[in-house]
C-alpha positions as CSV (number, residue, x, y, z in Angstrom):
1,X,0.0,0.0,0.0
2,X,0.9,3.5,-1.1
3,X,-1.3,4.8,1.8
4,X,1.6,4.0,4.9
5,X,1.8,6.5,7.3
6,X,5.2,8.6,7.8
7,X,5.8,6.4,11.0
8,X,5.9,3.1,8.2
9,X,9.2,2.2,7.5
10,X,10.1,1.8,3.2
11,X,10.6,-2.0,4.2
12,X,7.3,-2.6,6.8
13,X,5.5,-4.2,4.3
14,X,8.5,-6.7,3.4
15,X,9.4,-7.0,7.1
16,X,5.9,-7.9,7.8
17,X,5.2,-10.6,4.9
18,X,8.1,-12.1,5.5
19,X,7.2,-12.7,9.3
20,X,3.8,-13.8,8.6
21,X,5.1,-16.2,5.9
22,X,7.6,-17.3,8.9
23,X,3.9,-17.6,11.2
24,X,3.0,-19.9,8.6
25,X,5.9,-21.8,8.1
26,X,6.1,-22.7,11.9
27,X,2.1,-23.6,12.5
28,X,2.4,-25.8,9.1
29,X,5.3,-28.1,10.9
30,X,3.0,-28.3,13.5
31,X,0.2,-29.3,11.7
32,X,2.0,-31.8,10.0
33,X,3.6,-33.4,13.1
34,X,1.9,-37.1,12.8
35,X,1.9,-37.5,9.1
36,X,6.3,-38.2,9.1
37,X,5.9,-40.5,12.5
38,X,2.7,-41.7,10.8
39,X,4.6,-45.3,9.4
40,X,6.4,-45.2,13.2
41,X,2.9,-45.3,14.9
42,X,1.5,-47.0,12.3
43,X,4.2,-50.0,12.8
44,X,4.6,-49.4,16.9
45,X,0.6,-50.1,17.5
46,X,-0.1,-52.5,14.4
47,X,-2.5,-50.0,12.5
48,X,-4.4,-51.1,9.4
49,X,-4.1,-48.8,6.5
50,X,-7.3,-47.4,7.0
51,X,-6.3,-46.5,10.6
52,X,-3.0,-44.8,9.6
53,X,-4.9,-43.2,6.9
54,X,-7.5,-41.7,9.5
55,X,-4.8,-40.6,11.8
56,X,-2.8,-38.9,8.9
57,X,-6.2,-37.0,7.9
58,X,-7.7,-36.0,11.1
59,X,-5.7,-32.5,11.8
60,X,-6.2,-32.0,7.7
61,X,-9.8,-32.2,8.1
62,X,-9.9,-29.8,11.7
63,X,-7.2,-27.0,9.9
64,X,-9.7,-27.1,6.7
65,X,-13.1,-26.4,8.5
66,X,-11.7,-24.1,11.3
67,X,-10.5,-22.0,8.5
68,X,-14.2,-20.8,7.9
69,X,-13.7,-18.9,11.1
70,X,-10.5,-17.9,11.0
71,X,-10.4,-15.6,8.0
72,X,-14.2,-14.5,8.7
73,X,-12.2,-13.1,12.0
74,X,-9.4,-12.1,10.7
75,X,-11.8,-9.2,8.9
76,X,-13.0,-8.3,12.0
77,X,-9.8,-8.7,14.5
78,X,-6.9,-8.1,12.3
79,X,-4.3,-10.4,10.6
80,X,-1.8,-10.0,13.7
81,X,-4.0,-10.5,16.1
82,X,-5.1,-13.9,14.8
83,X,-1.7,-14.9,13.8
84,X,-0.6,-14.5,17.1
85,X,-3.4,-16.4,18.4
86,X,-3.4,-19.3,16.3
87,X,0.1,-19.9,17.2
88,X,-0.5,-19.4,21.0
89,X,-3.2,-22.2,20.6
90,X,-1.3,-24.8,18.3
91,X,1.3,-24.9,21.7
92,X,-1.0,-27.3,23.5
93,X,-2.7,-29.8,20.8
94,X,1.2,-30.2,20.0
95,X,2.7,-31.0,23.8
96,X,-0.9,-33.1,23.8
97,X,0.1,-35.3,20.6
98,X,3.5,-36.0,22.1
99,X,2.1,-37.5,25.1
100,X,-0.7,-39.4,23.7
101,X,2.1,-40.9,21.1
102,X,4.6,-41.1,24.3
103,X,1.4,-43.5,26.1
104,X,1.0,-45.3,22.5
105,X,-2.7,-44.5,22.8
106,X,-4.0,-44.4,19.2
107,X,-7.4,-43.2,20.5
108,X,-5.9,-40.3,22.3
109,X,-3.3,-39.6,19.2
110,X,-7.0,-39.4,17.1
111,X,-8.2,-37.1,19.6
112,X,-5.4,-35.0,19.8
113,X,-4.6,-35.0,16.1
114,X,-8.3,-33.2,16.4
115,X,-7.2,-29.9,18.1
116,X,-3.8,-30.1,16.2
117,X,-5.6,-28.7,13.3
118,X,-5.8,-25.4,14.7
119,X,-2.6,-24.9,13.6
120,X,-3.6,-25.6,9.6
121,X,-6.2,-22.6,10.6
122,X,-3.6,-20.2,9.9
123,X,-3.5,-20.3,6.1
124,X,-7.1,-18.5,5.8
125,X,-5.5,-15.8,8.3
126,X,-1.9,-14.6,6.5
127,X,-3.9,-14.7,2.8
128,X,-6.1,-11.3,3.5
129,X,-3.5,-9.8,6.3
130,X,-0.6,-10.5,3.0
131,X,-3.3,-8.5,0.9
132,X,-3.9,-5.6,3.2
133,X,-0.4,-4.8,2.9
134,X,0.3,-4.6,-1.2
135,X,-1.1,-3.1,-3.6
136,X,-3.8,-5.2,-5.7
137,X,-1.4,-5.4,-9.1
138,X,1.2,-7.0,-6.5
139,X,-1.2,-8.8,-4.5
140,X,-0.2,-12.5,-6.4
141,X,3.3,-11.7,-5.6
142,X,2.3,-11.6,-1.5
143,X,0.2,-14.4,-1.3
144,X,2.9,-16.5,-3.3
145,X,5.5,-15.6,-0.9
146,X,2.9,-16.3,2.1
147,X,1.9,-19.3,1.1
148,X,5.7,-20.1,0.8
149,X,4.8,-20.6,4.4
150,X,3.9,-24.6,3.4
151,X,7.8,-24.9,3.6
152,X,6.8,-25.9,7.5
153,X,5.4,-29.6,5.7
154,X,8.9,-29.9,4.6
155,X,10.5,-28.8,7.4
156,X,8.6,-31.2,9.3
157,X,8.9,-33.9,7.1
158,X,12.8,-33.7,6.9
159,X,13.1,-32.9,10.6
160,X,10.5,-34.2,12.7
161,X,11.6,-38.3,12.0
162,X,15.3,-36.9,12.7
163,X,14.8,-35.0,15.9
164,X,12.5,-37.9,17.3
165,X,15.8,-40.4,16.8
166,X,18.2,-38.0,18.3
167,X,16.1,-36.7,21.1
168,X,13.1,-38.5,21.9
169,X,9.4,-38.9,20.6
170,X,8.2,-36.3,23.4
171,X,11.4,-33.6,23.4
172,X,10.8,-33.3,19.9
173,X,6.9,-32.2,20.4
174,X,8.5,-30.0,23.5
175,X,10.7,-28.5,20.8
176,X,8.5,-27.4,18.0
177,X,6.2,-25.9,21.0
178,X,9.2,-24.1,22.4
179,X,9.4,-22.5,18.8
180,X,5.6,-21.8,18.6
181,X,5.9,-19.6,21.2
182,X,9.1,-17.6,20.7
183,X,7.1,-17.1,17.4
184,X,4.3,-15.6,18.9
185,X,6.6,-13.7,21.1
186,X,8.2,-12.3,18.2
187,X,5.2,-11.3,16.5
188,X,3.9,-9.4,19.1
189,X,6.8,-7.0,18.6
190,X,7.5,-7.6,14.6
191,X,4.1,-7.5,13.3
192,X,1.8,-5.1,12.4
193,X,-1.8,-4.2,10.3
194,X,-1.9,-2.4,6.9
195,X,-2.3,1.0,7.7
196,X,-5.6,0.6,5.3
197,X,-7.2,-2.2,7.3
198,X,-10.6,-1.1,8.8
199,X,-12.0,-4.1,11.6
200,X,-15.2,-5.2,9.7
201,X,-17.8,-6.0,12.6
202,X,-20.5,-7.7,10.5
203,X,-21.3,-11.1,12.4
204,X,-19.4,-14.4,10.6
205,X,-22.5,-16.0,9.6
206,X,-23.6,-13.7,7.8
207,X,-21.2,-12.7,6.1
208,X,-20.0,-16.2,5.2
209,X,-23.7,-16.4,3.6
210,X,-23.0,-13.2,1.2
211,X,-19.4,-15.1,0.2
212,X,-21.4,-18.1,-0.2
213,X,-23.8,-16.5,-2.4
214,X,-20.5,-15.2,-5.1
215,X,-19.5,-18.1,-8.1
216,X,-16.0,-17.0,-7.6
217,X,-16.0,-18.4,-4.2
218,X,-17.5,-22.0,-5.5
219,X,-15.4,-22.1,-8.6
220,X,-12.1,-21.0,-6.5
221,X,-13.0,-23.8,-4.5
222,X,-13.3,-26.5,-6.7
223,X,-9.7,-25.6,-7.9
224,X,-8.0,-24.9,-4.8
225,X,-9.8,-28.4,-3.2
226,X,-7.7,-30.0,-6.1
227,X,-4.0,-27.9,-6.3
228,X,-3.9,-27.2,-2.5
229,X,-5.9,-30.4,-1.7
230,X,-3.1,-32.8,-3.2
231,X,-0.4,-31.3,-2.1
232,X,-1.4,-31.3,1.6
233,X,-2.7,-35.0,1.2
234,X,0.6,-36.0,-0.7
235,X,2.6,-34.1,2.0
236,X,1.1,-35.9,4.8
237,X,0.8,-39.0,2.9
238,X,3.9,-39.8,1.2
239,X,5.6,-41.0,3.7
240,X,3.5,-44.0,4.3
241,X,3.2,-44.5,-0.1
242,X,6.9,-44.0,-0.4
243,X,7.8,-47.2,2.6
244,X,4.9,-49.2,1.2
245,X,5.8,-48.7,-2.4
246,X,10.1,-48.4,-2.0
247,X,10.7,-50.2,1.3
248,X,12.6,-46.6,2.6
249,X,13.0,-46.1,5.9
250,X,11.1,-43.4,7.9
251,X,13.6,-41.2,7.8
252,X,14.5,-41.7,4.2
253,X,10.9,-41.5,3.3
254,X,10.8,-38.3,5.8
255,X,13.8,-36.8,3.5
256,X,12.1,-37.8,-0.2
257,X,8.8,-36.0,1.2
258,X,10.7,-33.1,1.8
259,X,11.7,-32.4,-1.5
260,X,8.6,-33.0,-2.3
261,X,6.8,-30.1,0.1
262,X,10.2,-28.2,-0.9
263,X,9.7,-28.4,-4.3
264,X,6.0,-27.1,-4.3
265,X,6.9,-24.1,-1.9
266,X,9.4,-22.9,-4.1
267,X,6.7,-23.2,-6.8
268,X,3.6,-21.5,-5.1
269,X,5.4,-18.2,-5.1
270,X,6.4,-18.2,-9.3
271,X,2.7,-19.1,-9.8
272,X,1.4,-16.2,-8.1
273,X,3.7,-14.1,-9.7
274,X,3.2,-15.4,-12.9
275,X,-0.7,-14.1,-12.2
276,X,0.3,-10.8,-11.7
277,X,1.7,-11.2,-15.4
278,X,-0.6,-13.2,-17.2
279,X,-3.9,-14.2,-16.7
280,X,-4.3,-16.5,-13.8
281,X,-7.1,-18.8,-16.0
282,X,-3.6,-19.7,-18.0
283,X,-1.4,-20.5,-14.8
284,X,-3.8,-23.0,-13.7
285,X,-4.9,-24.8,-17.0
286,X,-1.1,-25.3,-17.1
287,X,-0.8,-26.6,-13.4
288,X,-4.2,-28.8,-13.5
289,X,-2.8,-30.5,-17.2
290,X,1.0,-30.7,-15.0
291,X,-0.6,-32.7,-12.3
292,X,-3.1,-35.0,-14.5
293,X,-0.1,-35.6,-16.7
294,X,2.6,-36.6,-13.5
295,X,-0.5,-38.6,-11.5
296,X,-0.6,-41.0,-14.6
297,X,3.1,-41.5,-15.0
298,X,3.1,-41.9,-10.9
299,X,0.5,-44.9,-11.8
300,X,3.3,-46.7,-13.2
301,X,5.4,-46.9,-10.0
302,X,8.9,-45.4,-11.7
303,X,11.9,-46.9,-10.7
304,X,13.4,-45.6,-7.3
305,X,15.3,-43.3,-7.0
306,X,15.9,-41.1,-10.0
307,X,12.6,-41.7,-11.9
308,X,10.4,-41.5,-8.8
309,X,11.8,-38.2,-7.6
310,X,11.9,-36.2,-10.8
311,X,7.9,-37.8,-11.2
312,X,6.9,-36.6,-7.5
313,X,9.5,-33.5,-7.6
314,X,7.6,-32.5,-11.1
315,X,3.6,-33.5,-9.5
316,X,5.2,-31.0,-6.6
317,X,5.8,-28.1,-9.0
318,X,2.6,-28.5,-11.2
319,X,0.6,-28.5,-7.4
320,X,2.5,-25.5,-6.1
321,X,2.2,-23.1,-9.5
322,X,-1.8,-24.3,-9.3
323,X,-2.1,-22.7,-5.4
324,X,0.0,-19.4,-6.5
325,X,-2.6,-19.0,-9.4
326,X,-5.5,-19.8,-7.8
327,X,-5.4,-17.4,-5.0
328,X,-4.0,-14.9,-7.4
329,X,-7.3,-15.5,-8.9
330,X,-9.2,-14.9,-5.7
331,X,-7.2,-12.1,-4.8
332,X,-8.1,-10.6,-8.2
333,X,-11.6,-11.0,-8.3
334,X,-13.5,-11.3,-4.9
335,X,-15.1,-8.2,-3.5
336,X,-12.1,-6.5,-1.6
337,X,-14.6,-6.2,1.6
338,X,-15.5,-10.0,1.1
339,X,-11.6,-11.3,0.4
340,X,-11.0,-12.6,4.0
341,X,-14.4,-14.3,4.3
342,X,-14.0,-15.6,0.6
343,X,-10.3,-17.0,1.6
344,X,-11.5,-18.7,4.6
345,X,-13.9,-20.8,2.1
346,X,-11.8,-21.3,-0.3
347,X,-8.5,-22.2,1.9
348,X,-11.2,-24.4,3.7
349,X,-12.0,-26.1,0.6
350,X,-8.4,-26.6,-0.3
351,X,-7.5,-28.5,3.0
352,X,-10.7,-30.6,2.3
353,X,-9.4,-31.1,-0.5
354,X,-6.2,-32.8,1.4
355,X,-8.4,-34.6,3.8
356,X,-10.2,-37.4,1.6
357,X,-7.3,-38.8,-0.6
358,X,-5.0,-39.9,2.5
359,X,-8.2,-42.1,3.3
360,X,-9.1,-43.2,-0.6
361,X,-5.7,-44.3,-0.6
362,X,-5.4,-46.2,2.5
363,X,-9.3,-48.0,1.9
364,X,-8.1,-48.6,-2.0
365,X,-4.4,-49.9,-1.3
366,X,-3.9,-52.6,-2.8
367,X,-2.0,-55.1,-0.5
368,X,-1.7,-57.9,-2.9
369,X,0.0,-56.3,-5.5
370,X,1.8,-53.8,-3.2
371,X,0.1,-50.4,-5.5
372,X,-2.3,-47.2,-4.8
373,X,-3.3,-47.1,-8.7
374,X,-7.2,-46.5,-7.9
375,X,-6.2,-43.5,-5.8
376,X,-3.7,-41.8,-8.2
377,X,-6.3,-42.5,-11.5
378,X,-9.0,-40.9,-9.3
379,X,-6.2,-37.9,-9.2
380,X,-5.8,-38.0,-13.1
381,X,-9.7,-37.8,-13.9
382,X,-10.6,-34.9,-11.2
383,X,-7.8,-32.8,-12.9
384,X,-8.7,-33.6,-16.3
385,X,-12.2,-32.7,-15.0
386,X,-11.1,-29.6,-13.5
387,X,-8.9,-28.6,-16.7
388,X,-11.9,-28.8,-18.8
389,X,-14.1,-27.1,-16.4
390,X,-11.7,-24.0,-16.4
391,X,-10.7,-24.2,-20.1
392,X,-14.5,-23.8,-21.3
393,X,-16.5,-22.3,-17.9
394,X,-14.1,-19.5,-16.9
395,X,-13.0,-16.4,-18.6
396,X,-9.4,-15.2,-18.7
397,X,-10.2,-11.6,-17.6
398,X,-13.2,-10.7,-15.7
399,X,-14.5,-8.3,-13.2
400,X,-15.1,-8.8,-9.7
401,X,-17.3,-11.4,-8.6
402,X,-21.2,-10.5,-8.6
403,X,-23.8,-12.3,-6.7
């Protein structure tokens, strides 16, 4: 924004992105702390598949519904307010997983796994704060770098299984809360509000009704459910397809689904900038035909280790230029009094969108011959199905949303 008062520094709206994305990046590791230990749990208390694949989905499904709330109230309270307060409240579902997988209870690790999905709340809150602070021609540019906050998947994929074998199951948890809350600590002195941001005070419900009520907000979803949707499943997933389908350890598997959450994050961020250039409808088709295209050649199982990486490395990038465009797209065409409302369904829809394949893949694996294929074709069709949706349904340029 142009708009900052004389008190704003040239850099505030740099320093502040850049901390937000960092909010992210901290309450994403936290949301993803069961889906690296999920083989570990999964071989400690003799889980089916279709347990592992519940526990691996139960914080998705939590972070994806609590995000209705969370950017309806970032409107009204302010993006730093809510950032600091969803990582305050991640501090305890995290200490409360560690024990519960400490005790070995998988009921309690299912129940705690429940609250830890506060954490994958935060998305729906940096998405409208990022936008507050740019202006709306470099508004693709700030959510791409924000939602370089899904670096925290990767960081917890790569770490979490490391940590746990050099300090213990429970130190680990200890640690990542230690960090939520010198984050929280530091945003209470870094962050700040656009100097444009006026608290809306309209009550949520109704105001989720009138975002409801806009086709941007159903057609944004149905795109983010499937770009966002995959990579969060695949994320919080792989680890469990990788040692099923490549025999890798943990913490190999851990390191491969890194790269993978890597590999997208560095992605997300070209994608939305790329929107600011061309028309998002053109990002996306290109993403949506990416993913359909990598999802079949994943059906074949490619050889480990060269051929499966630069297949899931590739499925990565098509998944992460797919998020950058499609909240470009938001950003571009929801009502700017509507944006944080409209993000909290569509971010809501996205990590929905995450929360159904971990369990299609565990209820269609296919012991016998050792493959997920029904689960990865089911991936192929429903971005086919989305590429011709876009390709024929949606204009390239087009005004705001109407009712």
């Amino acid at each position: 924004m142009t708009t900052a008062t004389p008190s704003s520094t040239i850099a505030r709206p740099g320093v502040n992105l850049a901390m937000a994305t960092w909010v992210s990046a901290i309450n994403f590791w936290a949301w993803n702390m069961i889906g690296p230990l999920s083989t570990t749990y999964a071989a400690d208390l003799d889980l089916s598949a279709g347990q592992a694949s519940l526990l691996v989905a139960t914080p998705i499904l939590v972070g994806s519904l609590g995000r209705l709330a969370s950017g309806p109230l970032t409107d009204r309270l302010g993006g730093r307010t809510m950032l600091i307060a969803v990582t305050l409240a991640s501090i305890v579902p995290v200490l409360a997983v560690g024990v519960a997988g400490t005790m070995g209870s998988y009921p309690l690790l299912i129940v705690f796994g429940f609250f830890l999905g506060v954490a994958g709340t935060i998305f729906a809150v940096g998405i409208p704060f990022a936008n507050m602070w740019y202006d709306p021609a470099r508004r693709g540019f700030a959510t791409g770098v924000f939602g370089a906050g899904m670096v925290g998947t990767a960081l917890s994929a790569f770490f979490t299984p490391r940590l746990v074998t050099w300090f213990g199951l429970m130190t680990t948890h200890v640690l990542v809360a230690v960090a939520l809350a010198l984050t929280a600590l530091l945003s209470v002195v870094v962050l700040r509000d656009a100097p444009a941001f006026t608290p809306n005070a309209e009550p949520v419900l109704p105001k989720l009704r009138a975002a409801a009520k806009l086709r941007v907000t159903w057609e944004m979803c149905f795109l983010y459910a499937i770009v966002f949707g995959g990579f969060v499943a695949f994320s919080n997933y792989l680890p469990t397809y990788i040692k099923a389908i490549y025999g890798f350890s943990p913490v190999d598997a851990g390191a491969r689904t890194a790269a993978f959450a890597l590999a997208a994050v560095v992605a997300r961020p070209i994608g939305g900038a790329l929107a600011d250039r061309i028309p998002p409808k053109y990002v996306v088709l290109a993403s949506l035909g990416g993913t359909a295209v990598m999802a079949a050649v994943a059906v074949t199982q490619p050889p480990a280790d060269l051929w499966s990486a630069v297949t899931f490395t590739a499925l990565a990038v098509f998944l992460g230029v797919g998020t950058g465009g499609v909240f470009a797209w938001v950003a571009r065409r929801a009502p700017v009094d509507k944006v944080g409302s409209v993000t909290g369904i569509v971010a809501a829809a996205g990590g929905l969108g995450g929360y159904f394949p971990p369990l299609v893949m565990g209820a269609s694996y296919d012991e016998v011959d050792n493959d997920y294929t029904v689960g990865l074709v089911l991936l192929v069709v429903t971005a086919l199905a989305a590429l011709a949706y876009t390709a024929t349904k949606l204009h390239a340029r087009e005004p705001q949303a109407r009712t």
